[in-house]
C-alpha positions as CSV (number, residue, x, y, z in Angstrom):
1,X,0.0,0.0,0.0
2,X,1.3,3.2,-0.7
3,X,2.0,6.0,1.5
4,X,-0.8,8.2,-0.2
5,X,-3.0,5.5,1.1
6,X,-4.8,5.2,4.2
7,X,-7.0,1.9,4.8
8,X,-10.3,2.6,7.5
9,X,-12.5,0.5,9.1
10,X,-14.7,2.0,7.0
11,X,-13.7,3.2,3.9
12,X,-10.3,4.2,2.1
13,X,-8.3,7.7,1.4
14,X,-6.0,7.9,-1.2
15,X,-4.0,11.3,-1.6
16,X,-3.7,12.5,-5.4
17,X,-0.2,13.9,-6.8
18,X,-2.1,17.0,-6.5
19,X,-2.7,17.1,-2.7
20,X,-6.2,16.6,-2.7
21,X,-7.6,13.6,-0.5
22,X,-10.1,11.0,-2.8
23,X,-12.8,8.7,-0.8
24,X,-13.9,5.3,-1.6
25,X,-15.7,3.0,-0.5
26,X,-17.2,-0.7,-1.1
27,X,-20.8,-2.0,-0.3
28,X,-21.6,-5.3,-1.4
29,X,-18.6,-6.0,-3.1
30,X,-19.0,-3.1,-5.3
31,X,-16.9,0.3,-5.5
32,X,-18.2,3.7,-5.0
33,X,-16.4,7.2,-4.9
34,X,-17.0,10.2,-2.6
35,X,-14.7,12.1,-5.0
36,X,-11.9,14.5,-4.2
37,X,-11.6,16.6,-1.3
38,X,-9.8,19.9,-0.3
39,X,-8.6,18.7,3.1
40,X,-8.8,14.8,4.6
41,X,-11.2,16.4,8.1
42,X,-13.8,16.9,4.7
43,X,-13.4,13.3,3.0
44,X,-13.2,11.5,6.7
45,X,-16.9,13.5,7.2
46,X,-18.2,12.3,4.0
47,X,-17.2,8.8,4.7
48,X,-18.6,8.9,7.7
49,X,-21.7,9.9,6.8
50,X,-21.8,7.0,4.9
51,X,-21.0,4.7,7.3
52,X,-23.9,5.9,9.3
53,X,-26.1,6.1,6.4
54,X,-25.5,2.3,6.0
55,X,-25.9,1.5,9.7
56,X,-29.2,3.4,10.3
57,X,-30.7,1.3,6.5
58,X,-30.6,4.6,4.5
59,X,-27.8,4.7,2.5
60,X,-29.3,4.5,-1.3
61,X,-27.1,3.4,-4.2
62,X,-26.1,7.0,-6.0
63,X,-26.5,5.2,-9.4
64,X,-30.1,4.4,-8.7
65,X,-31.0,8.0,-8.4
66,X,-29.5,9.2,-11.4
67,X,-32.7,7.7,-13.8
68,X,-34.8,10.7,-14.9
69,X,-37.9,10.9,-14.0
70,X,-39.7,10.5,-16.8
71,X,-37.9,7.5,-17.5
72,X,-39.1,6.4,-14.1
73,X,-42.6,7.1,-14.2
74,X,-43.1,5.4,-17.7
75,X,-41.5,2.2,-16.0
76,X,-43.8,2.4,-12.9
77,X,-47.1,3.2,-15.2
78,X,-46.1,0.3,-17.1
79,X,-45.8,-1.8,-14.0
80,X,-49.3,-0.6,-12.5
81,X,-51.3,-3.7,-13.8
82,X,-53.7,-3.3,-10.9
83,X,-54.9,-0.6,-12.7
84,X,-58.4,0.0,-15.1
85,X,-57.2,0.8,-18.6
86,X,-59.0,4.0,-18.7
87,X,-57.7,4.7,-15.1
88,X,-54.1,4.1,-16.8
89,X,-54.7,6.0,-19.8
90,X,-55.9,9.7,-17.6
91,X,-52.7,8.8,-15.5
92,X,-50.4,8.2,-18.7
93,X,-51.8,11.7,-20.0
94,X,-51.5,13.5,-16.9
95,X,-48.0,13.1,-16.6
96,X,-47.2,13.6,-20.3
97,X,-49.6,17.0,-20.1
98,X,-48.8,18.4,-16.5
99,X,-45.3,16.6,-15.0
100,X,-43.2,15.7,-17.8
101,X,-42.5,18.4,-20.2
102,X,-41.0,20.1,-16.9
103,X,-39.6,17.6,-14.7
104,X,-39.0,14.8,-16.4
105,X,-35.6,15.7,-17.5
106,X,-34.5,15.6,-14.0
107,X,-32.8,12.6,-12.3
108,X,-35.6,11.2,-9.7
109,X,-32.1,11.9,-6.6
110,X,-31.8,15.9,-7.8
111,X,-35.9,16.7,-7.9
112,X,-36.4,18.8,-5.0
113,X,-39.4,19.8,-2.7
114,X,-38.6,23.3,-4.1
115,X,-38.7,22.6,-7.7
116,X,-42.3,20.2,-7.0
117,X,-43.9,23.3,-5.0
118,X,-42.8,25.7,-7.8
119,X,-44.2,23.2,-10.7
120,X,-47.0,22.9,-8.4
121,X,-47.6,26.7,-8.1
122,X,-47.3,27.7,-11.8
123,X,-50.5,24.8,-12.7
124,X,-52.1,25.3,-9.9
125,X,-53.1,28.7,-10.4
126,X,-54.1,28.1,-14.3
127,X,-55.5,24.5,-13.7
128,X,-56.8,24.2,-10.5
129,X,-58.4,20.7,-11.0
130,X,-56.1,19.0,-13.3
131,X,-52.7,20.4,-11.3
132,X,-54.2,18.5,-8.0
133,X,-54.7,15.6,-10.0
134,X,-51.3,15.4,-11.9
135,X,-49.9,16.1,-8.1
136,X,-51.5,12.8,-7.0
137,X,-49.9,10.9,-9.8
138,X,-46.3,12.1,-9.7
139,X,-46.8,11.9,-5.4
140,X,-47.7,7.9,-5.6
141,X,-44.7,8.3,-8.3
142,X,-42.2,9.4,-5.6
143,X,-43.3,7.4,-3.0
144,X,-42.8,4.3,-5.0
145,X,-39.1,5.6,-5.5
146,X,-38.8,5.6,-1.6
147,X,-40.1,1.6,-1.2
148,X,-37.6,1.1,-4.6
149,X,-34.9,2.7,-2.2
150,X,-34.0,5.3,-5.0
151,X,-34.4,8.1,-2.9
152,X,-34.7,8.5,0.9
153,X,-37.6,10.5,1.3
154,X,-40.6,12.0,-1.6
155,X,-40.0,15.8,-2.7
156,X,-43.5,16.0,-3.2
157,X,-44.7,17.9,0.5
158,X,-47.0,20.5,-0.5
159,X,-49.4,20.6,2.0
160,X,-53.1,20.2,0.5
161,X,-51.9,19.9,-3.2
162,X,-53.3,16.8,-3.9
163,X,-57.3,18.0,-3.0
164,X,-59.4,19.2,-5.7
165,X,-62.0,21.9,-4.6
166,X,-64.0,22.5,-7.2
167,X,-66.8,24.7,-7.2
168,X,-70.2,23.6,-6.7
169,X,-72.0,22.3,-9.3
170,X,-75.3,23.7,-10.7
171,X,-78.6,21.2,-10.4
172,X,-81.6,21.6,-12.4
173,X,-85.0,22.3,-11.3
174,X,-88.1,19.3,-11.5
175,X,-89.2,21.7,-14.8
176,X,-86.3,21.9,-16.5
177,X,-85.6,18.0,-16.1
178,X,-88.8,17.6,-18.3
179,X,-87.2,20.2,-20.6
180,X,-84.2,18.4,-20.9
181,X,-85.6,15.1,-21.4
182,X,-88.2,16.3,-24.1
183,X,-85.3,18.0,-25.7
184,X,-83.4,14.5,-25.9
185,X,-84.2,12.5,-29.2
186,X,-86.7,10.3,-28.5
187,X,-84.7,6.6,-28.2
188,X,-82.3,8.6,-25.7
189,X,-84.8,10.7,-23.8
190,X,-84.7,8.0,-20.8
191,X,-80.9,8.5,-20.1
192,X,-82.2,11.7,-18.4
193,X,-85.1,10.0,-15.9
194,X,-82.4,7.0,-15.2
195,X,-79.6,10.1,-14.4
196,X,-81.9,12.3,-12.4
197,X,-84.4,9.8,-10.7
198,X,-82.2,6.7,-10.6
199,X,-78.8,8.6,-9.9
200,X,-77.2,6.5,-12.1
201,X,-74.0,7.5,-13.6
202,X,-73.7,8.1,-17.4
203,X,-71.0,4.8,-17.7
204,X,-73.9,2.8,-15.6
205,X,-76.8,4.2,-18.3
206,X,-74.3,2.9,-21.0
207,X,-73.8,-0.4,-19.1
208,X,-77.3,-1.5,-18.1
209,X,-78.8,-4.0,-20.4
210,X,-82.6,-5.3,-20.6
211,X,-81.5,-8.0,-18.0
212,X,-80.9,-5.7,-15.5
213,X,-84.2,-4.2,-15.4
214,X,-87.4,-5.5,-13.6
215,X,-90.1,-3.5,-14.7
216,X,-92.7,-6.1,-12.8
217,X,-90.9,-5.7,-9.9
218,X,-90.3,-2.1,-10.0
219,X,-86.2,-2.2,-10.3
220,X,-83.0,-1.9,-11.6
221,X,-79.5,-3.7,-10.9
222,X,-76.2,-1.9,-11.5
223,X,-74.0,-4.3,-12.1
224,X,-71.7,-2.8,-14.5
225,X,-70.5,0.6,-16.5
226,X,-69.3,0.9,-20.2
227,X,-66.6,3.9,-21.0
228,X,-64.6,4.8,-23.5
229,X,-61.0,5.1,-24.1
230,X,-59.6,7.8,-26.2
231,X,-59.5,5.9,-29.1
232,X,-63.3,5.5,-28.9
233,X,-62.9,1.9,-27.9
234,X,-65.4,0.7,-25.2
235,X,-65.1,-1.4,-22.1
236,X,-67.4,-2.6,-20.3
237,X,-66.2,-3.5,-16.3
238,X,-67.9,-4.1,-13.1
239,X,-67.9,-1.3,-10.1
240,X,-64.7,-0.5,-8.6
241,X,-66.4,-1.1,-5.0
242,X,-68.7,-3.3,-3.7
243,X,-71.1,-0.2,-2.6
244,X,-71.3,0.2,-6.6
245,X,-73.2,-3.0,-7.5
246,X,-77.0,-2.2,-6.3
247,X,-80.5,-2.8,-6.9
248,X,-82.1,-0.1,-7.0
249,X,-86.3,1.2,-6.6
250,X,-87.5,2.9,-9.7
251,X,-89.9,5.5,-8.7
252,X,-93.2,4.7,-10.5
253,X,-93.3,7.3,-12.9
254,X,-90.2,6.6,-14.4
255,X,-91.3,2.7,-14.6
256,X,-93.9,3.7,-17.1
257,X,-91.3,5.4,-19.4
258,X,-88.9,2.9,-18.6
259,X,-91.2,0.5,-20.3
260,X,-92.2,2.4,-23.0
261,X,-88.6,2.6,-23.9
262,X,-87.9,-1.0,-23.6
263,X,-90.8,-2.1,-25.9
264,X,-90.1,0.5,-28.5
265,X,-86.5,1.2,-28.8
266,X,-84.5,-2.0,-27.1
267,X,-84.1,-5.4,-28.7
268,X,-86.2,-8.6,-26.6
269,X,-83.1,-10.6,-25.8
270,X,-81.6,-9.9,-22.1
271,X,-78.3,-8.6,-23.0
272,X,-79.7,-6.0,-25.1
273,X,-78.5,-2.6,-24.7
274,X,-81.1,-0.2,-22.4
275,X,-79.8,3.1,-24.6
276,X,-79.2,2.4,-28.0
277,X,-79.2,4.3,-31.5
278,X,-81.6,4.6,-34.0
279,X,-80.6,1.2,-35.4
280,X,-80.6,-0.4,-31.8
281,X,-76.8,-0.5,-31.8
282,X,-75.1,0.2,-28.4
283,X,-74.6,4.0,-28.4
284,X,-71.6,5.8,-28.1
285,X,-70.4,7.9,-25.3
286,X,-69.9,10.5,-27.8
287,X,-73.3,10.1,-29.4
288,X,-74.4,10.4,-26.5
289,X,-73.0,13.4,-25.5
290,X,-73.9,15.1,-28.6
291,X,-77.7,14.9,-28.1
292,X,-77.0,16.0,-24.8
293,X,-75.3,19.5,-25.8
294,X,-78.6,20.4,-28.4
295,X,-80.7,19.5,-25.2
296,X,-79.1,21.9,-22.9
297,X,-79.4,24.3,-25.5
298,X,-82.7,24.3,-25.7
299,X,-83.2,24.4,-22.4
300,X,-81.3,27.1,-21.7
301,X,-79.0,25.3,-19.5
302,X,-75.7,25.3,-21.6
303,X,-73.9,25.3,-17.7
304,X,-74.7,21.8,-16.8
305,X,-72.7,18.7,-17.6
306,X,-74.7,15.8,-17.8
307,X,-73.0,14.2,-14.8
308,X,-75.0,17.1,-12.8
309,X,-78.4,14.8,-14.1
310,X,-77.1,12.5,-11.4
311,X,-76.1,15.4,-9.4
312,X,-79.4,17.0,-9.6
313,X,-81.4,13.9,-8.6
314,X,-79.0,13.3,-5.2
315,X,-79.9,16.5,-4.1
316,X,-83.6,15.9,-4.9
317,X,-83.2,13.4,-2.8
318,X,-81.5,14.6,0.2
319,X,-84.2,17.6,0.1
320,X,-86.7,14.4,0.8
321,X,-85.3,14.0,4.2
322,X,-82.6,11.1,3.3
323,X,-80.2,9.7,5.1
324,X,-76.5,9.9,4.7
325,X,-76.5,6.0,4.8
326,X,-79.5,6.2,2.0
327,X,-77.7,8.5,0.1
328,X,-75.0,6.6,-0.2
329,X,-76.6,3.3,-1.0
330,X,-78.5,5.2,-3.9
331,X,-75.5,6.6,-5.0
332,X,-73.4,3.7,-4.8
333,X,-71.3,5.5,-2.3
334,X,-68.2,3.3,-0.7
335,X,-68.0,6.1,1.7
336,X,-69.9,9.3,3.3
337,X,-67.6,11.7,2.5
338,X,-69.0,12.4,-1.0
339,X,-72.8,11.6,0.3
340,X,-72.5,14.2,2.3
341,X,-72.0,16.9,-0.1
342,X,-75.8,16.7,-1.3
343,X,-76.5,17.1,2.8
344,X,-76.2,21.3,1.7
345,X,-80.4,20.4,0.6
346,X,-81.6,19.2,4.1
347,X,-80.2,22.5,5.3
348,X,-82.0,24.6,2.9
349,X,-84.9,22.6,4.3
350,X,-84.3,23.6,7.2
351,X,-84.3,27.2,6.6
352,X,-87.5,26.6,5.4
353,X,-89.2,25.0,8.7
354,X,-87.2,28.1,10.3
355,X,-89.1,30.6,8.0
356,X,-92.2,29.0,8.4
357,X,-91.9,29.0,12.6
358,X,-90.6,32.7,12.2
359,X,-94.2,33.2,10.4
360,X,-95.7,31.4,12.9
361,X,-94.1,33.7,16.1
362,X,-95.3,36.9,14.3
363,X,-98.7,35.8,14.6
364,X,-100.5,37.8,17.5
């Protein structure tokens, strides 16, 4: 060993023809350099942090860190195979929209909490919605690096980012429902009555076949949802909870149309389509949507989506005195949290009774 050398328990030093004091060290049988230090007090520090980095399980191998992150993140969407392929394909566009053309250049080790709250920042204020969402992507991103021990701890700690606070959404009144749904042509005129008075979501509407619905007994199963890919291919899956597959009561009105709709406009065998087209072929999302737009139109209501059909009818619902529990089972609600939001309509009931006592105290 030369003179210039200097064995450790931990580690090695080797002094350069220039002075300068170089640090090594091997973990697993493989080599790694601290570089080249001023002074041997800085290159015995680095090793030592090191050496406690390994002792305390948080040492991470430097090479790992070095993959960019958009190198990363392709590998670990590739990887998520517990995911729905239109789940995948908002995830896959989120990051190549919102993450990507900014961070993805940088190694997964360099990205800072800094850098993340900046990106964060500049979406944020132009994309409210989306930002939060592309935030919850690259966050589950990062905190796959930290169980892949590529980095110690996630960048992504921007308190709240990840919530999504989006305004509230308009309903329609009982009036304009009939509006709408006279406005629809007439073989899709019941996706409006199964939206507003069943709650049903529009991917349920497209999913519910003839089987599913028993007119006799006066209801309907959910026990699937048809969407739509970019690409304007369709898949058909069950309901991502258990809370999601229900049978639900038709109220009696809508039973009529319902079967006025199934004797006129849907084909006799039980797989059969509920909404179809014109030539009783399953109907497209797009189609769909289409007939929707001239609707609103002529209703005057160009503001509402048609997920706030679904929207409307909750809220109907909750004005009728419902429980959170009800709500949710109507909804198809794995939890209260989103129940609750239609709750706002027992309150304005509530300011009704108030109104009406505060009528009744003036009396003499």
């Amino acid at each position: 060993m030369s003179r210039n050398d200097e064995r450790r328990h931990f580690g090695h030093l080797r002094r350069r023809s220039s002075g300068k004091w170089q640090a090594t060290y091997k973990v697993e049988g493989r080599n790694f350099s601290l570089g080249v230090y001023d002074y041997k007090a800085d290159a015995l520090t680095a090793l030592a942090e090191i050496e406690t980095k390994l002792n305390r399980g948080t040492w991470i191998d430097p090479g790992l860190g070095e993959v960019t992150l958009a190198a990363y993140a392709t590998s670990w969407l590739d990887g998520r195979h517990d995911l729905a392929e239109r789940t995948r394909e908002t995830y896959g566009y989120l990051l190549a929209k919102f993450v990507l053309p900014e961070l993805g250049r940088r190694s997964i080790r360099e990205l800072s909490p800094s850098e993340v709250r900046a990106w964060h920042a500049r979406h944020a204020a132009l994309h409210p919605s989306s930002s939060a969402k592309a935030y919850r992507v690259l966050s589950s991103v990062m905190r796959t690096a930290v169980i892949d021990e590529i980095i110690v701890a996630s960048p992504c700690r921007v308190k709240g980012a990840g919530l999504e606070r989006p305004p509230e959404r308009p309903i329609a009144t009982t009036e304009e429902v009939k509006v709408l749904a006279a406005a629809m042509p007439l073989h899709l005129q019941i996706a409006v009555d199964l939206a507003v008075w069943c709650q049903l979501r529009r991917g349920e509407i497209l999913g519910l076949e003839r089987r599913d619905v028993d007119i006799e007994g006066g209801v309907l199963c959910v026990d699937r949802s048809r969407t739509f890919l970019t690409s304007g291919e369709s898949i058909t899956k069950s309901p991502k909870t258990i809370a999601g597959r229900r049978t639900l009561v038709i109220p009696s009105r809508i039973v009529d149309r319902l079967r006025h709709h199934l004797e006129n406009y849907v084909d006799s065998h039980p797989e059969a389509p509920v909404l179809v087209s014109l030539e009783r072929q399953p109907i497209s999302s797009m189609a769909l949507q289409r007939a929707w737009q001239k609707a609103r139109t002529t209703a005057s209501r160009c503001d509402l989506h048609f997920h706030d059909l679904r929207h409307t009818g909750l809220t109907l619902a909750a004005s009728t005195g419902a429980t959170t529990a009800e709500l949710m089972r109507r909804a198809g609600h794995a939890s209260p949290d989103a129940a609750l939001r239609y709750q706002h309509a027992t309150l304005e009931r509530d300011r009704a009774l108030a109104s009406r006592l505060d009528d009744l105290s003036s009396i003499d």
